[in-house]
C-alpha positions as CSV (number, residue, x, y, z in Angstrom):
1,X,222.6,-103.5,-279.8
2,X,226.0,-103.0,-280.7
3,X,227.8,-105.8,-279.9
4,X,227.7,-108.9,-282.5
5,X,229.1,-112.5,-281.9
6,X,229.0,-114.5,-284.7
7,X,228.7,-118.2,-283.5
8,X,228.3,-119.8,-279.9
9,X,232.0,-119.9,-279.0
10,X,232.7,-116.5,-279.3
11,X,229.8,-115.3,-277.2
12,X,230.7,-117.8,-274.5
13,X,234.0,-116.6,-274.3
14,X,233.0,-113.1,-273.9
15,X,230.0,-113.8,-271.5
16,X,232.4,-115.5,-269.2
17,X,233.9,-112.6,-268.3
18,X,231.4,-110.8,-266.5
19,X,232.0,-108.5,-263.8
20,X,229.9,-107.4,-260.3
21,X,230.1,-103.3,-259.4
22,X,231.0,-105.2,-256.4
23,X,234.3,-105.4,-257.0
24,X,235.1,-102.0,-257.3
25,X,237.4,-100.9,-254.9
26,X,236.3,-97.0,-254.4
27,X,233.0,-98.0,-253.9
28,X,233.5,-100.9,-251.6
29,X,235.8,-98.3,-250.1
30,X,233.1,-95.7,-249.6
31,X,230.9,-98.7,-248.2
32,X,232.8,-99.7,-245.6
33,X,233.2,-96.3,-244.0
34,X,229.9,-96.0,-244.0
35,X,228.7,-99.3,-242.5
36,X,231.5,-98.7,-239.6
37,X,229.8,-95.0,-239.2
38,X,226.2,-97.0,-238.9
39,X,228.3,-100.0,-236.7
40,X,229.8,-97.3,-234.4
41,X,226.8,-94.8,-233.8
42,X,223.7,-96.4,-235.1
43,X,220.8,-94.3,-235.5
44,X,223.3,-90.9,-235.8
45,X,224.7,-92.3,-238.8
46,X,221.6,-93.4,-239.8
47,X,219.7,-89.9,-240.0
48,X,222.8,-87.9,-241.3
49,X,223.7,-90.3,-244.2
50,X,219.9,-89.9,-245.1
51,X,220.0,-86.1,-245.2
52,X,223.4,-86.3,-246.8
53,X,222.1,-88.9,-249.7
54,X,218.0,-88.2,-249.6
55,X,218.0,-84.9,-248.9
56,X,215.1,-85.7,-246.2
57,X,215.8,-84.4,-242.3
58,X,214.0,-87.4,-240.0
59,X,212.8,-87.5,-236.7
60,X,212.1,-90.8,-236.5
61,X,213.6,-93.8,-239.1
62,X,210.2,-95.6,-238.5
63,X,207.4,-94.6,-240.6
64,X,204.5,-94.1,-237.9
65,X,201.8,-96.2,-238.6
66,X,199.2,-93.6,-238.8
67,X,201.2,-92.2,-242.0
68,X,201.2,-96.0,-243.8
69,X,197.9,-96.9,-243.6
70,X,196.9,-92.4,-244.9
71,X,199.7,-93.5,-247.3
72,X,198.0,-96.7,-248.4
73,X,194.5,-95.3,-248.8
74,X,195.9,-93.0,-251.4
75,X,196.3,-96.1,-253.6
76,X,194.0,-95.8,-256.7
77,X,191.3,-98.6,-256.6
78,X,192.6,-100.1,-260.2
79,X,195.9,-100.6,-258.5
80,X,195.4,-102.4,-255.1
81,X,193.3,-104.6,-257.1
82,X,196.1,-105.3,-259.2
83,X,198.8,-105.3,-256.0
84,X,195.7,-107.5,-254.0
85,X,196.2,-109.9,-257.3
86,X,199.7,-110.2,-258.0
87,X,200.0,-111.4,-253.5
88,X,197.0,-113.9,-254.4
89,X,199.0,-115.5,-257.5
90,X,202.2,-114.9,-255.8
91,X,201.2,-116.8,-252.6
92,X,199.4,-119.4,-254.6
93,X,202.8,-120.3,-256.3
94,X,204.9,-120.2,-253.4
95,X,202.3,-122.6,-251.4
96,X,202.9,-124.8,-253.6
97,X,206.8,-125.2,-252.3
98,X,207.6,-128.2,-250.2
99,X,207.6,-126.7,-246.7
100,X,208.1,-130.1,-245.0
101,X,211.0,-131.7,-243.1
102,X,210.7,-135.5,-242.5
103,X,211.7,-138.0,-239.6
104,X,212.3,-141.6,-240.4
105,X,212.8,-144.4,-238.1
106,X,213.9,-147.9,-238.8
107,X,215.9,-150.4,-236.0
108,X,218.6,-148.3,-235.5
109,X,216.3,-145.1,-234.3
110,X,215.3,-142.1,-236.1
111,X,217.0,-139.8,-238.5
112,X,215.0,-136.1,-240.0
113,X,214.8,-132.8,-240.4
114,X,213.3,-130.0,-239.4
115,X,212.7,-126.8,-241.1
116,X,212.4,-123.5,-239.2
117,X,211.5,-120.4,-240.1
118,X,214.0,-116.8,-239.8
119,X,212.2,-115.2,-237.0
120,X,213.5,-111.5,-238.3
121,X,213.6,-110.7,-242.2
122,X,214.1,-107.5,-244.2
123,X,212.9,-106.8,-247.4
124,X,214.9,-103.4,-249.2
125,X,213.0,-101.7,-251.8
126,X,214.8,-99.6,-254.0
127,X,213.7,-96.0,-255.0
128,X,215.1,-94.0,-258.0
129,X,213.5,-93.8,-261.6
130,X,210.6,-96.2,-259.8
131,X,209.7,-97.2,-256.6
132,X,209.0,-101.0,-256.8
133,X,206.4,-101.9,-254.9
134,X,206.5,-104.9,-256.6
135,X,209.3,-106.2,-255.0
136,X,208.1,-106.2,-251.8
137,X,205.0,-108.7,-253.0
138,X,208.0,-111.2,-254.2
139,X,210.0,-110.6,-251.5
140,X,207.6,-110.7,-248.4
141,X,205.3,-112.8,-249.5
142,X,207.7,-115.8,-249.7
143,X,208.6,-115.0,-246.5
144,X,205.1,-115.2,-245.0
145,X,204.4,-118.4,-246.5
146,X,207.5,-119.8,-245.1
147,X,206.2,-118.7,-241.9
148,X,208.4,-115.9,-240.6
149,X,207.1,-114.0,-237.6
150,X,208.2,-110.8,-238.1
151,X,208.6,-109.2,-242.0
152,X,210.1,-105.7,-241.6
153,X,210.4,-103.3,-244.5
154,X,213.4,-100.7,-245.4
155,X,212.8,-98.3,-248.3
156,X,214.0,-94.7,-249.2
157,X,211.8,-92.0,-247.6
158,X,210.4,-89.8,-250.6
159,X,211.1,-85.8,-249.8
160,X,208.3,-85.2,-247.8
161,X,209.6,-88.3,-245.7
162,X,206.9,-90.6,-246.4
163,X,207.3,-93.3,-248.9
164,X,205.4,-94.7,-252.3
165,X,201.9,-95.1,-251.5
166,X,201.7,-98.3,-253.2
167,X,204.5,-99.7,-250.6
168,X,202.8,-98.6,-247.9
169,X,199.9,-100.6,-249.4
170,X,201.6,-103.4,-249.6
171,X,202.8,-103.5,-246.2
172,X,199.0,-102.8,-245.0
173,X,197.9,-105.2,-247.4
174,X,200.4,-108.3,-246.1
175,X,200.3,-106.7,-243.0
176,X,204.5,-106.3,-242.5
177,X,206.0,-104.8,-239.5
178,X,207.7,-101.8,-239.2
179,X,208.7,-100.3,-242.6
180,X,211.8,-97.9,-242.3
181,X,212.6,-94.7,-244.0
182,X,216.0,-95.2,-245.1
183,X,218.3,-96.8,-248.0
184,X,221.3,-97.4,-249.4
185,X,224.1,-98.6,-247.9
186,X,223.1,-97.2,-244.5
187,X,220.4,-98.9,-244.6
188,X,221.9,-102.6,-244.8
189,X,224.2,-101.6,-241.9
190,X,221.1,-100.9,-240.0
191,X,219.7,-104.1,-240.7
192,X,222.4,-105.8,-240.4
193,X,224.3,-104.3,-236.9
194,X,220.7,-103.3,-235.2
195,X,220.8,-99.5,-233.7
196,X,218.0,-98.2,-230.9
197,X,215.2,-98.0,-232.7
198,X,215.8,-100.5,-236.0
199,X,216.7,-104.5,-234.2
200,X,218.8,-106.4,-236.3
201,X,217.5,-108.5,-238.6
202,X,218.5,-112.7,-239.7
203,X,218.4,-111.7,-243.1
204,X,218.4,-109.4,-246.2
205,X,216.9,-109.7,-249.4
206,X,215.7,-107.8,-252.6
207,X,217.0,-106.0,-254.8
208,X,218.9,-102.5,-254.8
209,X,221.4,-100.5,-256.0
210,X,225.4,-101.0,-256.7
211,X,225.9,-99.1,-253.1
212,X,223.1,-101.6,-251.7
213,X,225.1,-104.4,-253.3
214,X,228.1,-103.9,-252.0
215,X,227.2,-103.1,-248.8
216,X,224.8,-106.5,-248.5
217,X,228.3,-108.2,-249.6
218,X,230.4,-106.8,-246.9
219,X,227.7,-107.3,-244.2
220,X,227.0,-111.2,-245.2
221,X,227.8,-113.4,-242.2
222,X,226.6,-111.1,-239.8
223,X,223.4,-111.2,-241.6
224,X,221.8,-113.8,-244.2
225,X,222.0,-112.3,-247.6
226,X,219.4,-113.9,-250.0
227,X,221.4,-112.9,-253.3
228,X,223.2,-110.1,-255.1
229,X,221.4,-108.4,-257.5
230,X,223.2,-107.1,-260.3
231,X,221.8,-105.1,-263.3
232,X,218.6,-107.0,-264.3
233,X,219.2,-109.4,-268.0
234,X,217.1,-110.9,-270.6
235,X,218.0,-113.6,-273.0
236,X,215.5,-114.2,-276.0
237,X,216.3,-117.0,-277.9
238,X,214.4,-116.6,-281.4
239,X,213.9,-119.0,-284.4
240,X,212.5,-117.8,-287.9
241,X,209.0,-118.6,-286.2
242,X,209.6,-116.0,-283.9
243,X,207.3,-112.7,-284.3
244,X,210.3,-109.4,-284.4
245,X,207.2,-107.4,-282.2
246,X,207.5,-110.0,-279.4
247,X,211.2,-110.2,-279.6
248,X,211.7,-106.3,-279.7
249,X,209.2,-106.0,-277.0
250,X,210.6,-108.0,-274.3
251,X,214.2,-107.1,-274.9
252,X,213.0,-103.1,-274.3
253,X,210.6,-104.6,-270.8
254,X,214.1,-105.1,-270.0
255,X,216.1,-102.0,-271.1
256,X,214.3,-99.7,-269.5
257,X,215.6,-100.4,-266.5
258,X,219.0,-99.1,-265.7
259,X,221.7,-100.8,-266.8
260,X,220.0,-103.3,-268.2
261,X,221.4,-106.1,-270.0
262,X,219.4,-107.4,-273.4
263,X,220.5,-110.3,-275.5
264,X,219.1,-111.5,-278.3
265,X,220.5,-115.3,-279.6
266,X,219.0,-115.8,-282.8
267,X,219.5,-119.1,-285.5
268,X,217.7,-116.8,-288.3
269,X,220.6,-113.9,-289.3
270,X,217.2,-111.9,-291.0
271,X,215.2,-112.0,-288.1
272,X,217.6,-109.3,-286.2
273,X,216.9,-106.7,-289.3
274,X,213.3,-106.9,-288.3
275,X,213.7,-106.2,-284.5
276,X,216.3,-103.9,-285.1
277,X,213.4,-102.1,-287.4
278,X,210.7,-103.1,-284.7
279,X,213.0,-101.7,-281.8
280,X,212.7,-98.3,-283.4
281,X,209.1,-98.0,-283.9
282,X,208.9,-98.9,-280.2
283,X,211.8,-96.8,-278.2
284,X,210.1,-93.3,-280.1
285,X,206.9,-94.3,-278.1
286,X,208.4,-95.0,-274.8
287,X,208.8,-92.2,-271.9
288,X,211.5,-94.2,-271.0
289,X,213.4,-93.8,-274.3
290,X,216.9,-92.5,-273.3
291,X,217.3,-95.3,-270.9
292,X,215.8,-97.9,-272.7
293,X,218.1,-96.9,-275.8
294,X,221.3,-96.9,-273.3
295,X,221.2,-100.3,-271.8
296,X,220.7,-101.3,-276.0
297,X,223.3,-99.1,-277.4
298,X,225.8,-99.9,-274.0
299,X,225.0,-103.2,-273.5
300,X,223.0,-105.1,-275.4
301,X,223.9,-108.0,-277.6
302,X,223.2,-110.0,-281.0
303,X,224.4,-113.5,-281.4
304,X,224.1,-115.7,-284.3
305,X,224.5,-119.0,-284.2
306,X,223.3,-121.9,-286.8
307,X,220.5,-123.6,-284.4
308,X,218.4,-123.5,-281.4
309,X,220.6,-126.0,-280.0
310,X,223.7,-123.9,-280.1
311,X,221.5,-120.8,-279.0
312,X,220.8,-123.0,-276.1
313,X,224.4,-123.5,-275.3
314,X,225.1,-119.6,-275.4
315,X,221.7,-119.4,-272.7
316,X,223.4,-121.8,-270.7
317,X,226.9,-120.0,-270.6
318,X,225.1,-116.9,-270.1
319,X,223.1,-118.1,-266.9
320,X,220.5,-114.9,-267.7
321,X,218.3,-113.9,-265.0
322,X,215.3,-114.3,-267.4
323,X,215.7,-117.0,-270.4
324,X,212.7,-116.3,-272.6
325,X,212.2,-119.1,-275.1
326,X,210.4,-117.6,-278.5
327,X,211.1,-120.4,-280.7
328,X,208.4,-122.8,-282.5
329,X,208.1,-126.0,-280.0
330,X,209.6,-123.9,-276.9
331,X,208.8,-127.2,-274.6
332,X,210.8,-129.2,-276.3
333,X,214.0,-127.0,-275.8
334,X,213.3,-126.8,-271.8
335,X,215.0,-130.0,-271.1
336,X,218.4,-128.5,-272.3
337,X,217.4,-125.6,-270.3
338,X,220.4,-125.9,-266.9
339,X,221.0,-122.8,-266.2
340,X,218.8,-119.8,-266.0
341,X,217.0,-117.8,-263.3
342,X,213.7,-117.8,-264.3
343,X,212.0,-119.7,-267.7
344,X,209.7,-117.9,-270.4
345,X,208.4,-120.8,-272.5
346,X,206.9,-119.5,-275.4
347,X,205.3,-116.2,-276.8
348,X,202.2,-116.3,-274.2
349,X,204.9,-116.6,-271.3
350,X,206.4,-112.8,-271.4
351,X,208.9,-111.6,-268.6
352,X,206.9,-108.7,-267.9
353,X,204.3,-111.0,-266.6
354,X,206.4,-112.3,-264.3
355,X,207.4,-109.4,-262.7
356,X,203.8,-108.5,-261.7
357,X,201.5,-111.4,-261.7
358,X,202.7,-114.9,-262.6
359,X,203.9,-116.5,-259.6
360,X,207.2,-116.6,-259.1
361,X,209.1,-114.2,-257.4
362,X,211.0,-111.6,-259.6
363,X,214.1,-111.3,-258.0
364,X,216.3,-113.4,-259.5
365,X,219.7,-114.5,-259.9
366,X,221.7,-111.9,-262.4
367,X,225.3,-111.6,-263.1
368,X,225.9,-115.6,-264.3
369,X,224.9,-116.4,-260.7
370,X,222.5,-118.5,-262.3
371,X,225.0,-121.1,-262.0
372,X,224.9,-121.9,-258.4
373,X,221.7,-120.1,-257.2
374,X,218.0,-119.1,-257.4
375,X,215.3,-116.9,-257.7
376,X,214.1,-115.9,-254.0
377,X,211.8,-118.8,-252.6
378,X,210.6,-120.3,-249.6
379,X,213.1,-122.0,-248.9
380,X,215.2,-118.5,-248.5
381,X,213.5,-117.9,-245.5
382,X,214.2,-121.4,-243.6
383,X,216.9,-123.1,-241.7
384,X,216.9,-127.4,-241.8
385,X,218.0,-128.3,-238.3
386,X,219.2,-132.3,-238.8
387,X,217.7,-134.6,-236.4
388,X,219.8,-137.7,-234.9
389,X,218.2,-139.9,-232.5
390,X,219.9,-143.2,-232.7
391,X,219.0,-146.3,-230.5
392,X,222.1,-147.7,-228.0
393,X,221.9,-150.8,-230.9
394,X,222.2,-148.1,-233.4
395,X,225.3,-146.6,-232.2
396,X,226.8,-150.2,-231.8
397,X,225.8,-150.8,-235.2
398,X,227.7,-147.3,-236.8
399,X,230.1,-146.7,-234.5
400,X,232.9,-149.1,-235.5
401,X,232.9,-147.1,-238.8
402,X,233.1,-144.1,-237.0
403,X,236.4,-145.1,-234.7
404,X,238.1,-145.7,-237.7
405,X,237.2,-142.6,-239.5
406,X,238.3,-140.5,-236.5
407,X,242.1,-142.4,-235.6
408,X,242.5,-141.8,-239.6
409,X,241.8,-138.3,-238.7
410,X,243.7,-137.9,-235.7
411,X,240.9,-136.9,-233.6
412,X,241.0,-139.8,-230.9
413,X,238.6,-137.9,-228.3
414,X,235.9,-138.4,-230.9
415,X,236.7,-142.4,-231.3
416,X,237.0,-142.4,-227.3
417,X,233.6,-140.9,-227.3
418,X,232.0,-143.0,-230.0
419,X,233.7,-146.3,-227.9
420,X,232.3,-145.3,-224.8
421,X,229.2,-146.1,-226.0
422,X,230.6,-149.3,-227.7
423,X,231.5,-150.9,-224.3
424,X,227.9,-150.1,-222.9
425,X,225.7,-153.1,-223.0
């Protein structure tokens, strides 16, 4: 944790300044040569951008069935039942989501909406240091509860050219359609474009790569893209109440991913000298040390500030992807809580939870998209068709209004057409 900001403003200013791997023109270069390749030749592309990347020669991009469900059955029995209960509390929370459109009628006719599901969504599963499985519970299962027909499944074959058992369990377990053997960028331009053997999809989500990234940026608007997903953040605001094992446990849940991005915002300047100490203890026992210690060392972050209030203003500038509140009284701070992707309310509340078994879905809003967007829910995976169905005395009623607005506009065929029915009796 090498970076120190001494008061709110200071951290502000620098957390404003965030950038996405988005924007970096070599990659976005490399990108779009190969989404043209996968546009232009489809499956071709496919294979030999996997052989190229992977290192796996396919025959087929489809895992065949018989293969998942050999796949799936390799699944120790402690581990489905802890897949079989992170979809039960997963679909649980999501059920609870308003699903409903409404029509309402009074004397001038009726007025609604309807929401309908995507017919055609992918979830991407990255592969690299982990395979997470998990991702496909909070990406698929929204989905299903939202009532999409067909949930299809796109995830880096492994060098034999099958794929995690515990995917493949969780495609069996949700029972998904087909689940492809491919990734990265290629992958999204699959998805996206549709070749012989992988239809095109409405829409993309979960999370991936910087090359997954950018390609699901460059392919948005021929395909729905959920979100972005940068490097995954968590924000612990700490009091003196705070316990330093908590506080140097969740920051490392987080820096153990790659690129990982841990800040701690603490109002008691003596409570970092115990994490810091606690944070040792802990990386020498972890397997995943050297990364852990990277995303600290690289990226991580102290702030001090003089109260929970101002550490609340730095959260709120910061628009984390996790906000984890260990602070005595955490409820009382949530009001002030506007921008975050997901809320941690007191020490019982971990993150880590959250990724497996909480309810909500994990993917999350990173990069200070926090702002405008959030976590994946069912809503995601619906379109809200408005419904007008006025009476004639309706349109009587509403149209002078509208002849007004439209000769203001310049648009005279649309007062000629609202008149029309003016003169109608």
């Amino acid at each position: 944790m090498k970076r120190f900001y001494d008061g709110s403003q200071a951290a502000i200013d620098a957390f404003r300044h965030r950038r996405s791997a988005q924007t970096d023109p070599e990659r976005r270069a490399v990108v779009d040569r190969l989404l043209a390749d996968v546009r232009a030749r489809g499956d071709a592309a496919v294979f030999e951008a996997t052989e190229r990347f992977d290192r796996v020669r396919l025959d087929a991009l489809e895992l065949p069935i018989d293969r998942r469900r050999a796949l799936a059955a390799e699944v120790p029995a402690e581990l489905a039942a802890a897949i079989d209960r992170s979809i039960e509390r997963v679909r649980a929370f999501h059920e609870h989501q308003p699903k409903e459109g409404f029509l309402t009628a009074d004397g001038e006719g009726v007025l609604g909406q309807l929401p309908r599901p995507l017919d055609r969504v992918a979830c991407y599963v990255p592969s690299g240091a982990a395979t997470l499985a998990s991702s496909l519970v909070m990406t698929a299962v929204p989905a299903q509860v939202a009532g999409v027909r067909d949930v299809v499944v796109a995830t880096p074959p492994r060098a034999d050219g099958g794929v995690d058992p515990a995917v493949a369990y969780v495609a069996e377990a949700l029972g998904l359609g087909a689940v492809y053997r491919m990734g990265g960028a290629q992958a999204i331009g699959a998805l996206a474009y549709g070749t012989a053997s992988v239809p095109r999809v409405d829409k993309i989500v979960g999370p991936g790569s910087a090359w997954v990234v950018i390609a699901m940026a460059a392919v948005f608007g021929e395909v729905g893209i959920a979100s972005l997903p940068g490097p995954t953040e968590t924000l612990v605001v700490a009091d003196g109440t705070a316990d330093p094992e908590h506080v140097a446990a969740d920051l490392l849940a987080q820096a153990e991913h790659d690129e990982a991005v841990p800040v701690l915002v603490t109002s008691d300047r003596s409570l970092w000298t115990r994490v810091e100490a606690a944070l040792e203890r802990r990386l020498a026992t972890l397997p995943t040390e050297a990364t852990a210690r990277g995303s600290l060392d690289e990226r991580g972050a102290v702030v001090f500030v003089d109260s929970v209030g101002e550490a609340i203003d730095v959260a709120n500038a910061f628009a984390s992807e996790h906000l984890c509140l260990l602070v005595e009284d955490p409820w009382a701070w949530v009001g002030a809580v506007r921008h975050a992707g997901g809320l941690f309310v007191g020490a019982s509340s971990l993150e880590a939870l959250g990724d497996y078994v909480a309810g909500p879905s994990h993917v999350m809003p990173t990069g200070g998209t926090a702002r405008f967007t959030s976590a994946i829910n069912v809503r995601d995976f619906q379109r809200l068709i408005p419904v007008v169905g006025l009476t004639a005395a309706g349109a009587r009623a509403i149209g002078p209004a509208a002849v007004r607005f439209a000769r203001a506009e310049g648009l005279e065929a649309h007062a000629q057409a609202v008149e029309a029915r003016l003169d109608e009796r």
